[in-house]
N, C-alpha and C positions, 0 to 999 in steps of 0.2 A: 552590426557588422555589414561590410559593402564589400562586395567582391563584383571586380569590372563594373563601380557605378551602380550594382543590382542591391537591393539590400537582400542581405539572406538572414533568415529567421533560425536562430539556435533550437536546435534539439537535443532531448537526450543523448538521440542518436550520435551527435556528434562529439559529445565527452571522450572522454580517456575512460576505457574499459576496464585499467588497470587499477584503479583506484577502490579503496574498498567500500569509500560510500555508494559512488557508482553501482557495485555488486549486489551491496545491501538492498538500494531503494529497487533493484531491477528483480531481487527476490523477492520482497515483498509487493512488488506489480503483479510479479506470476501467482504470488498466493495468493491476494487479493481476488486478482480475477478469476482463479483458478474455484476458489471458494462461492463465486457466482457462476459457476457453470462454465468457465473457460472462454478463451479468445471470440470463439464463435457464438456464444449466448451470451454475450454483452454487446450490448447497444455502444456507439461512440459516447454518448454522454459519461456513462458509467465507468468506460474505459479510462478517458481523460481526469475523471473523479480520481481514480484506481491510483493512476500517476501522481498526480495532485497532495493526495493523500501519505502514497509512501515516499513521496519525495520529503515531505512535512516531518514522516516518522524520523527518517535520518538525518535531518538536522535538527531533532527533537534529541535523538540517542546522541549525536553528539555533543550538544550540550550537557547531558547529562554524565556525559565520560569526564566532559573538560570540569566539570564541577567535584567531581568524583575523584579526579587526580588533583585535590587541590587547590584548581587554578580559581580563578575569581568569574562570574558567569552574569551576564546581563540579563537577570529576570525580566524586566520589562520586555526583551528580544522574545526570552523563554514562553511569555504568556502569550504573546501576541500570536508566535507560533502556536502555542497548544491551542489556541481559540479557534484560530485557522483550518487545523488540522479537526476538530471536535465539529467547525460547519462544513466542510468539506465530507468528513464521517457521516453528516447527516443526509447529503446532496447522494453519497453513494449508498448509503441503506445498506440494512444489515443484509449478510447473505441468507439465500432460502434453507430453512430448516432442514435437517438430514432427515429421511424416513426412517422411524427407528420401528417401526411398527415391526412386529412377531408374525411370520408369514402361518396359514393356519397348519402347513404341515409340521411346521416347527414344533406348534402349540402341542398338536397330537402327540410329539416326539417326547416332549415335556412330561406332558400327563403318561405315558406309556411306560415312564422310568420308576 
């Protein structure tokens, strides 16, 4: 795209906010990253992964709609995607474990019952 001669680089940013894949992949950015600690405890790499990744998931689901309603679906598209999305999976790492640990006063609460 060139606007005045410039080229300008597309972004998310710059879609139709109304659309519902749009919504989709931009909830699953926020849970994504949300599940590594949020905006601020992600690194840009992991960010752009985050993107990358659920942008992947919704045209993964949609596929999976258009197959689902019947229609005819280009598997060879279908894998290419999920491979894409399964190395990009691996580029963003799983997120950090939750603490499930029993704090000691708990424990005592426990034993005290």
């Amino acid at each position: 795209m060139t606007r005045n001669g410039k080229l300008r680089l597309p972004s998310l940013d710059n879609l139709d906010r109304r659309t519902a894949a749009y919504r989709d992949a931009m909830d699953l950015i926020d849970r994504v990253i949300g599940e590594r600690g949020g905006r601020d405890q992600v690194d840009v790499v992991r960010a752009a992964s985050a993107e990358t990744w659920s942008v992947l998931t919704t045209q993964l689901r949609a596929l999976q709609v258009q197959w689902l309603n019947g229609e005819s679906v280009d598997w060879s598209e279908f894998t290419t995607i999920a491979n894409a999305r399964r190395r990009e999976g691996e580029t963003l790492g799983n997120p950090e474990p939750k603490d499930v640990t029993i704090s000691l006063r708990d424990q005592m609460r426990g034993a005290a019952s």
